[in-house]
C-alpha positions as CSV (number, residue, x, y, z in Angstrom):
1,X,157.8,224.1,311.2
2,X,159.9,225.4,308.4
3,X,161.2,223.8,305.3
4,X,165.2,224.5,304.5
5,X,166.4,223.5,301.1
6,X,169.7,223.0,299.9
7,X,171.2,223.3,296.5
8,X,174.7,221.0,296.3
9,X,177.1,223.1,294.1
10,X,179.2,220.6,291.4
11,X,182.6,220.7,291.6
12,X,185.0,222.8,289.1
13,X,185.4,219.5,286.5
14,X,181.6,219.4,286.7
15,X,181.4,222.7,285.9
16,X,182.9,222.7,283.3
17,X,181.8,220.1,281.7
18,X,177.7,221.2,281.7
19,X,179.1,224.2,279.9
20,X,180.6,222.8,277.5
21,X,177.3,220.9,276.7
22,X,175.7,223.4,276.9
23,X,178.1,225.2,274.0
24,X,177.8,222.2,272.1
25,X,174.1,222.4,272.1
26,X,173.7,225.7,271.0
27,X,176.2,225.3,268.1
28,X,174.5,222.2,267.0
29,X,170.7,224.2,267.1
30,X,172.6,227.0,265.4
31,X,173.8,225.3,262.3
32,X,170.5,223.3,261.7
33,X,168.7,226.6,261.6
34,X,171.1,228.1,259.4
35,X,171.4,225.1,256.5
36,X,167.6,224.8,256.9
37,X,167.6,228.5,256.0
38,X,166.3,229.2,252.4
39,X,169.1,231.0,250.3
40,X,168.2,233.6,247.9
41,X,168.7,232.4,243.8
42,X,169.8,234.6,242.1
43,X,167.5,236.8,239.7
44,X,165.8,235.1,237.5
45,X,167.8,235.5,233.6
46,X,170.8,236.7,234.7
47,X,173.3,234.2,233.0
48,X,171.8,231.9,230.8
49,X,168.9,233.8,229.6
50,X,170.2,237.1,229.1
51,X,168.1,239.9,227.2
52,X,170.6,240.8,224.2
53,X,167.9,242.6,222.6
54,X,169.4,245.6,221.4
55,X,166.7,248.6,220.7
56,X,165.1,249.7,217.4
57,X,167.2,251.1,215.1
58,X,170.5,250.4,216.5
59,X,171.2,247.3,214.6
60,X,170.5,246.2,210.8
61,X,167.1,245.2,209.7
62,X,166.3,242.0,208.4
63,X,164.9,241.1,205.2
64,X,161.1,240.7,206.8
65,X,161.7,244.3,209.0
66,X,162.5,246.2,205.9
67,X,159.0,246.7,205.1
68,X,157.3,247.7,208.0
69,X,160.2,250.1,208.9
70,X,159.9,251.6,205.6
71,X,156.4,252.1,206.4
72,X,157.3,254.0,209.8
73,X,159.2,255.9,208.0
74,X,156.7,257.1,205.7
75,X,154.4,257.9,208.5
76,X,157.1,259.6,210.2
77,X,157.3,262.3,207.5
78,X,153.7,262.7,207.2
79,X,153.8,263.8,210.9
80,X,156.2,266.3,210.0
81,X,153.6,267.5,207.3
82,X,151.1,267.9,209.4
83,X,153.5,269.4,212.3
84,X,154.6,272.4,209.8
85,X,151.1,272.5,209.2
86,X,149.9,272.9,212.5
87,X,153.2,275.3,213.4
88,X,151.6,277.4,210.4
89,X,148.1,277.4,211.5
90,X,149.2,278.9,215.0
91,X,151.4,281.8,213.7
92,X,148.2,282.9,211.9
93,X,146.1,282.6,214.1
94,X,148.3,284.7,216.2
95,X,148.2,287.3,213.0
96,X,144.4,287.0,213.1
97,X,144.4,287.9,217.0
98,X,146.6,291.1,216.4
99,X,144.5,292.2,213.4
100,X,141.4,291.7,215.6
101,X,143.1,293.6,218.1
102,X,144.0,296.2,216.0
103,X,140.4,297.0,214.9
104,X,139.2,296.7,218.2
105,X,141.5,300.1,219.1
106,X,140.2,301.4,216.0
107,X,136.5,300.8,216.4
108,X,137.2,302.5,219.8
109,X,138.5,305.5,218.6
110,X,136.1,306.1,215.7
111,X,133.2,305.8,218.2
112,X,134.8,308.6,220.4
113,X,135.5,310.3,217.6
114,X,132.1,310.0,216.6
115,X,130.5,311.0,219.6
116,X,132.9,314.3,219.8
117,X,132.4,315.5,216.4
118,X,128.6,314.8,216.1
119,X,126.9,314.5,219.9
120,X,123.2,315.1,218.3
121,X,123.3,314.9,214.3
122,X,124.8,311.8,213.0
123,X,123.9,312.4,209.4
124,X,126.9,314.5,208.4
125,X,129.0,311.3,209.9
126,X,128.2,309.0,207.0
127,X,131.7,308.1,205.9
128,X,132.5,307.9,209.5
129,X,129.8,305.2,210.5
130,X,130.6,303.2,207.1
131,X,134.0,302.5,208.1
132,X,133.0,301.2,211.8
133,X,130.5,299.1,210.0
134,X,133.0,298.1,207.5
135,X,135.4,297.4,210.8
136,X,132.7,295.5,212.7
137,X,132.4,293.3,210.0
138,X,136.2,292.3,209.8
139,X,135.8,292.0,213.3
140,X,132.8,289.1,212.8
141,X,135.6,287.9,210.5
142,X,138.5,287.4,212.2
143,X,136.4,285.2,215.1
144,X,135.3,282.8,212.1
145,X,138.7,282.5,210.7
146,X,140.4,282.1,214.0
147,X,137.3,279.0,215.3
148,X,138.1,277.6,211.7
149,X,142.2,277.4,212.3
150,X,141.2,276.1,215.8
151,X,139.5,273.3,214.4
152,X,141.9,272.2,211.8
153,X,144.7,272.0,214.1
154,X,142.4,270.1,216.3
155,X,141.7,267.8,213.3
156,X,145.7,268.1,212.9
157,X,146.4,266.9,216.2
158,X,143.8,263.7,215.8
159,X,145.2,262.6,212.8
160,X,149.1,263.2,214.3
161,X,148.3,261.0,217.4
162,X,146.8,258.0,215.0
163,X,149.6,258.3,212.9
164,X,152.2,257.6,216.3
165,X,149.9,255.1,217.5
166,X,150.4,253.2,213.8
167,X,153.8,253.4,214.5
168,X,154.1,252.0,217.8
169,X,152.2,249.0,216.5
170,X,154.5,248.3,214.5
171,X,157.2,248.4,216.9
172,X,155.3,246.3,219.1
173,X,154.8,243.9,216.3
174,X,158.1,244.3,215.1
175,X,159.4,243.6,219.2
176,X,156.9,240.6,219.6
177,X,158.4,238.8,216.4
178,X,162.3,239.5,217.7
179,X,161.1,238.2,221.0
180,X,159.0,235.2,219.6
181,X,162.7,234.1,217.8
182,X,164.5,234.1,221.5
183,X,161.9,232.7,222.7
184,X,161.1,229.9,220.8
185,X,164.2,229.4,218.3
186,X,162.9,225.9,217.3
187,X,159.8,227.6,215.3
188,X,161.3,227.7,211.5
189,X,159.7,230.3,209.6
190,X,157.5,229.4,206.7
191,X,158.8,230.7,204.1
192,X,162.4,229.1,205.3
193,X,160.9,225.9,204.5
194,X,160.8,226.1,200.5
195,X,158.4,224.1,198.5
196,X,159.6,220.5,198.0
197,X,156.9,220.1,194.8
198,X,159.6,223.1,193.6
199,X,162.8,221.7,194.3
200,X,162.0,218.1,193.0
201,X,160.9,219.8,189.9
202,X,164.5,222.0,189.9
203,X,166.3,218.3,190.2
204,X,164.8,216.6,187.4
């Protein structure tokens, strides 16, 4: 026994007409979707809190900036001290190196020299074995004076990196203060205040 089915095809108005539903329903899905759609705000600050900050030392300082800049500015020049110090320290060290290498040649060539003119007796060779001692000596010198420089401009170095850390604190404090006035314009400084015991006094 076998099973026949039929499909009844709708007419052209039909047609038509399930399409257009069809459209409609799509367009309808469509625009939910896209209002229900988060938008993207814009970034935060960009028109009503704007960051007119403008950077240390392009602007005029006020009253209350003029003496921790003052200070930066002494610390800045006893970085430059210690800078020429330390520039100092390295070109003699670099004399102390040449020297040393200097009397390393030397002590060289005496000893050959030494060992030519005298293979067995040595006695005759006084003069000769004073000045290599005399040399040697240097020598033990120039290695103390040279781990002595080293040191210093170590210690140079220490105290020129505390010095720029004491500076940018201050810029950070000087920062946080320009920041806590944008921030927070309603706090009135203390000492904007004025003593009223003082200005009644001033009346009478």
């Amino acid at each position: 026994m076998a099973l026949t089915i039929a499909f009844e095809m709708p007419g052209g108005a039909e047609v038509v007409i399930a399409v257009l539903v069809i459209v409609a329903s799509l367009c309808g899905i469509w625009k939910f979707f896209l209002h229900n759609t988060p938008k993207k705000s814009d970034p935060v600050c960009v028109d009503r809190f704007t960051d007119y900050l403008p950077p240390l030392g392009h602007r005029a300082f006020k009253e209350s900036e003029l003496v921790p800049r003052r200070e930066q500015e002494l610390l800045k020049r006893q970085i430059d001290g210690i800078e020429r110090n330390r520039q100092a320290a390295f070109a003699e060290v670099g004399r102390i190196y040449a020297r040393r290498v200097q009397i390393d040649k030397t002590l060289d060539e005496l000893v050959d020299a030494l060992k030519k003119e005298f293979p067995h007796d040595f006695g005759p060779a006084i003069p000769l074995k004073r000045k290599i001692r005399d040399l040697s000596n240097e020598m033990e010198q120039c290695y103390g004076m040279a781990d002595d420089i080293c040191h210093q401009m170590h210690q140079m170095m220490v105290q020129r990196l505390s010095l720029r850390r004491k500076i940018d604190r201050i810029d950070m404090q000087m920062e946080s203060a320009r920041l806590a006035e944008i921030m927070h314009p309603h706090i009135i400084p203390t000492e904007a205040l004025g003593d009223p015991d003082r200005e009644e006094k001033k009346r009478e």
